[in-house]
Structure formats: C-alpha cells, structure tokens
C-alpha positions in Angstrom: -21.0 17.5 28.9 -22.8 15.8 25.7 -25.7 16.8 24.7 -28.2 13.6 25.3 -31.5 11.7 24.7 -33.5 9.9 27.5 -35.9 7.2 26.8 -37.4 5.0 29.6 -37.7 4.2 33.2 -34.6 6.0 35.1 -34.2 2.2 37.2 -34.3 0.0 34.4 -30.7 -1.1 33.1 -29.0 1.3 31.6 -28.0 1.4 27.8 -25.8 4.2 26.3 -25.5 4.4 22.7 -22.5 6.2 20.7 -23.4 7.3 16.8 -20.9 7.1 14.2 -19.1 10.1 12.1 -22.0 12.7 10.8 -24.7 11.4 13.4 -26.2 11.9 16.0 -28.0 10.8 19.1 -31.6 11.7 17.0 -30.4 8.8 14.4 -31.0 6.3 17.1 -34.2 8.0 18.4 -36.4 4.8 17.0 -33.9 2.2 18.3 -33.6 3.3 21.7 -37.5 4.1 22.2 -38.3 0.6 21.2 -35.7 -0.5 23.8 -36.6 1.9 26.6 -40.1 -0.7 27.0 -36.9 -2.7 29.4 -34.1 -0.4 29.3 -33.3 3.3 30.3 -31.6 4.8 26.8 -29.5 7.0 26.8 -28.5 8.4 23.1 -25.8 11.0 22.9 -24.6 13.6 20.3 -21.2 12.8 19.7 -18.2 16.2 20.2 -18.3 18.2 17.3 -21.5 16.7 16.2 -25.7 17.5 16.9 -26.2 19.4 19.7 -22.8 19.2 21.8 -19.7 21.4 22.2 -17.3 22.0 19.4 -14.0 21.4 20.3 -10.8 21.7 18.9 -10.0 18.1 19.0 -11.1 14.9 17.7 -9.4 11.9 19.0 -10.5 8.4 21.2 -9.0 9.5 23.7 -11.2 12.9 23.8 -14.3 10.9 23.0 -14.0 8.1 25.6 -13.6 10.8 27.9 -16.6 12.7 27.5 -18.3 8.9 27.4 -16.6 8.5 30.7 -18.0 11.7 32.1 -21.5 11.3 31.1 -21.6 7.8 32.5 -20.4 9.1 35.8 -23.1 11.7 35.9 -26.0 8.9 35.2 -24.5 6.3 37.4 -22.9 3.2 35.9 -21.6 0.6 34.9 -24.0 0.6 32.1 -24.5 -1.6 28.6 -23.0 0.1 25.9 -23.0 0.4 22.3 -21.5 1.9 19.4 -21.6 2.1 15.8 -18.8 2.6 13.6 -16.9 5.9 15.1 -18.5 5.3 18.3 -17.7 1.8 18.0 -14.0 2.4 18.2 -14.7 5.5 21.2 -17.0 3.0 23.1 -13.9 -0.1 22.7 -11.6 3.0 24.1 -14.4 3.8 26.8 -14.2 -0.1 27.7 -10.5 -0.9 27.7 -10.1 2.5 30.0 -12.6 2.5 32.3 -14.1 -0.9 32.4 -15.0 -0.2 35.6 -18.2 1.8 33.9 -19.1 -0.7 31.4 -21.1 -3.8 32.2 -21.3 -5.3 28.5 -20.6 -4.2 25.4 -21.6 -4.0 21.4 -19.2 -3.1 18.3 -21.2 -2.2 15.4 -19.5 -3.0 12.1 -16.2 -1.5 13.4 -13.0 -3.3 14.0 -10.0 -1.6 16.3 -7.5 -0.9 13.7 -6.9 1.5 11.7 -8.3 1.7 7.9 -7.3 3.5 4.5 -10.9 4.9 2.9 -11.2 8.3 4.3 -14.8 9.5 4.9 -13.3 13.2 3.7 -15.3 13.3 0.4 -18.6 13.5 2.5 -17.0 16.8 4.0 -16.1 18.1 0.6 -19.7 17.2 -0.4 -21.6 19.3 2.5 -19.1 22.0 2.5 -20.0 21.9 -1.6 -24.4 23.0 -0.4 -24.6 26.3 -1.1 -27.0 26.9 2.4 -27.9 30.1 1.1 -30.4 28.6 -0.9 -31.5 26.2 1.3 -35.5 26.4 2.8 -35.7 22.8 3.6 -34.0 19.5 3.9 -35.3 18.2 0.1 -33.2 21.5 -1.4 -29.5 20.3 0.4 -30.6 16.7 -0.4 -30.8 17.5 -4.3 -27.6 19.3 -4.3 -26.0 16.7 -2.4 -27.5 14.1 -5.1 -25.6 16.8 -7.8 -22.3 16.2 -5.8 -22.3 12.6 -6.4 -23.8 11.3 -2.7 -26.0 8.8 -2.6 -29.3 8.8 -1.5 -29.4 7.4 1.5 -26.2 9.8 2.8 -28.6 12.5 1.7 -30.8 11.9 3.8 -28.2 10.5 6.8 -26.6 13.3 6.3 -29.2 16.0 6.2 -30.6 15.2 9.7 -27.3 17.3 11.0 -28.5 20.3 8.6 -30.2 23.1 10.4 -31.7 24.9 7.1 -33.6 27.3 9.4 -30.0 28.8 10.7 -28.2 27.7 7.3 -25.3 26.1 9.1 -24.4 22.0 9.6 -24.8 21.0 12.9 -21.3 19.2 12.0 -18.0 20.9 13.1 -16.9 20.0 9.8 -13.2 22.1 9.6 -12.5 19.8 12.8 -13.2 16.5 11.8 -11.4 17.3 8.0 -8.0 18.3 9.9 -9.2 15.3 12.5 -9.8 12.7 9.6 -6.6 10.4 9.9 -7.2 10.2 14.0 -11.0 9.4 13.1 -9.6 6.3 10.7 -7.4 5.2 13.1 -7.5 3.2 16.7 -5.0 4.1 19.2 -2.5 2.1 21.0 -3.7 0.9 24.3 -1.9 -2.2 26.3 -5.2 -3.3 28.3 -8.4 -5.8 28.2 -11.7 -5.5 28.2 -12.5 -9.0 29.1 -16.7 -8.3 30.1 -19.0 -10.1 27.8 -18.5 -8.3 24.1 -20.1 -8.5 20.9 -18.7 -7.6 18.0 -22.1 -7.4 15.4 -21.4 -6.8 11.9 -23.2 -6.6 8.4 -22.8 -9.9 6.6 -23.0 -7.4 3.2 -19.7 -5.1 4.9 -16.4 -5.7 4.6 -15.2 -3.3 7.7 -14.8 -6.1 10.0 -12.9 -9.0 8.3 -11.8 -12.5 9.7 -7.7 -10.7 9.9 -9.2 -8.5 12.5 -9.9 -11.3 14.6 -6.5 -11.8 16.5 -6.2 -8.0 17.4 -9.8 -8.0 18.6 -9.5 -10.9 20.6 -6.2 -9.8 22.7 -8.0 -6.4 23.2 -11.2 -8.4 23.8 -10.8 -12.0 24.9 -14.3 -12.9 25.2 -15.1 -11.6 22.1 -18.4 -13.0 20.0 -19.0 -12.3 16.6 -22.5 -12.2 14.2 -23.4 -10.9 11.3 -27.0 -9.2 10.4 -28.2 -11.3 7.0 -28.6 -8.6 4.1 -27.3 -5.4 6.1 -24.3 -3.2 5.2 -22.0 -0.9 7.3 -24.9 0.8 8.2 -26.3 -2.2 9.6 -28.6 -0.5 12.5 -30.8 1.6 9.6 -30.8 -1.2 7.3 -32.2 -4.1 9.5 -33.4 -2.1 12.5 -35.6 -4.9 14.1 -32.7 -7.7 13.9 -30.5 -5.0 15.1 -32.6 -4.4 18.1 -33.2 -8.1 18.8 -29.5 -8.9 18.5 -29.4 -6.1 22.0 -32.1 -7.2 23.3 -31.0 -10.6 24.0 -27.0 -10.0 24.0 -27.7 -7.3 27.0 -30.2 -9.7 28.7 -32.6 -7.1 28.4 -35.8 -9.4 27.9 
C-alpha cells in the first residue's frame, strides 16, 4: 500500500492526487490543505518514491495498480489528479478502472510517449557526495555545482533524508525504468467521464498534435492553459492551479 497524506473532512468528496517523477505526496501538502476546507485530500507517495515501498518495477501498469488499491481501501469513485508522471498513471488508473474515478485532471502531460529523458537528474543526485551532507542547503550547493537549477535543488531535495544520508528516491530503479517512465502504454479503452487536461501556456509537453490521441483515449476531453506557468505549472501558479480544481471538480 502507498504511503499517504490526509487533509479534510473523511465525507467531503474525495480528491486523490498523484506527484510526478522525484516527488512526493509532501510537494502537494499546501495544495491539498487549501482544498481540504471542501474536499477530503488524499496525497500519495508515489512506488519507489517518499515514504512507500521500493519495488523492482516501474511501469503504468504497476502504478495504476497501487492507485487502484488505495482507492479501494478509501472508498471511491473519487476526483483525481496527476501531474506529469502521475499524470500519465492517473490517465492509466482512468482508462482501467473508470469505475473508481468520478472526474479527472492531467497536469501538463500528454499520453504518448516523449524523447527528453529526465536521466541527468539521476546522474545529478547520484553525483551528492551524502557523506558530507548535515542539511538540505549542503546537497542543494553541490547540486548547483552539477549544473541543476535552482529550483530542482530545492524540488529535488525535499526527497533527501540528510539525517540518514540516503535519497528517499529508488533511484537504480527508475534509471533502468527511465524509457517505461517516458513512455504511455497501449491500452484500447475510454475514459469518457468529464476530463481536463490543464497545461502551462509557457510548456511545450502538451502540444496541439497530441490532441487527436487524447481525444480517442478521452472524448470529452477539455483543455486550458495556466498564463505564465511552466511544466511545473502547480508550484509556479499555485492559486490558479487550485482554482482551476476547485471549479473543474465542482468543489465550491
């Protein structure tokens, strides 16, 4: 079972959110408490990331299972959405069990598969010499001397335990993982429940080519874009982000 986050009344209408590769359920921790005033938030770490199991495996398939199973254990159908990574587990999640998913939002992700890999992050952490590490500041410097920028630093820091010296990241797993994590898998069914896919007008991961794929996947598929936000669109305009839920899950 995934390790989770609970904010808000246990009988107000359920929202799950899914982090993206290197999060974790904490990085939504402001998010979902501002939401849990209407909503019972649930936040989750991720396989292989915060506080859950590591497992051998990495796929969508994996990951919309262990979605599946903590939905059955809180009682769905629930709202759910995902950023990025989670974004393409929580599509997975919907066109496999859309039985536990009442409505759904796709940040900034598009099912398909795409050609950057994210493996020079993992070369970058792996590169933190830990044994000199006493706080967060000390890995972000180093990671600054690696060539990450400073927002990653910090992103990425939150998954650093500098107490034990170890990331909280399996990060040998999601290296040999990598070309499953940039992919989407085949799947022949809809999700046709009420879907938004919300990007960052400054991004270029979702693109107006994705468009046909995502509408036979999702016919009922809307799409906005978050004025002056990037892939990272939830951190950069938090409040909008949290609007655009508000009123897309009717949570208001």
């Amino acid at each position: 079972m995934l390790n989770s986050y609970e904010f808000g009344a246990k009988d107000a209408p359920k929202v799950l959110i899914v982090h993206g590769l290197y999060g974790s359920g904490r990085n939504w921790g402001a998010i979902a408490k501002r939401l849990s005033d209407v909503a019972h938030v649930i936040t989750v770490d991720q396989r292989n990331h915060g506080y859950s199991d590591w497992k051998p495996t990495h796929t969508y398939a994996d990951m919309a299972g262990d979605l599946a199973e903590m939905i059955e254990k809180i009682g769905g159908p629930v709202h759910v959405v995902g950023h990025s990574m989670g974004g393409k587990a929580a599509m997975v999640l919907a066109l496999e069990n859309p039985q536990l998913v009442e409505r759904l939002v796709v940040g900034d992700i598009a099912p398909v598969a795409y050609t950057h890999s994210q493996i020079q992050f993992i070369t970058a952490m792996r590169g933190v010499d830990l044994t000199q590490i006493t706080r967060r500041s000390d890995a972000e410097k180093q990671l600054a001397e690696l060539g990450v920028e400073p927002a990653l630093q910090s992103f990425f820091t939150q998954s650093l335990d500098h107490n034990a010296k170890r990331w909280r990241l399996n990060l040998d797993v999601l290296a040999e993982e990598m070309d499953k994590i940039l992919s989407f898998p085949q799947i022949a069914g809809q999700f046709d429940k009420p879907t938004l896919f919300l990007t960052g007008a400054d991004s270029d991961y979702v693109t107006p080519e994705h468009r046909p794929i995502i509408k036979k996947l999702f016919p009922t598929a809307r799409f906005a874009k978050l004025p002056a936000a990037g892939h990272w669109l939830h951190a950069d305009k938090p409040r909008e982000f949290e609007a655009a839920l508000r009123a897309f899950f009717k949570l208001d």
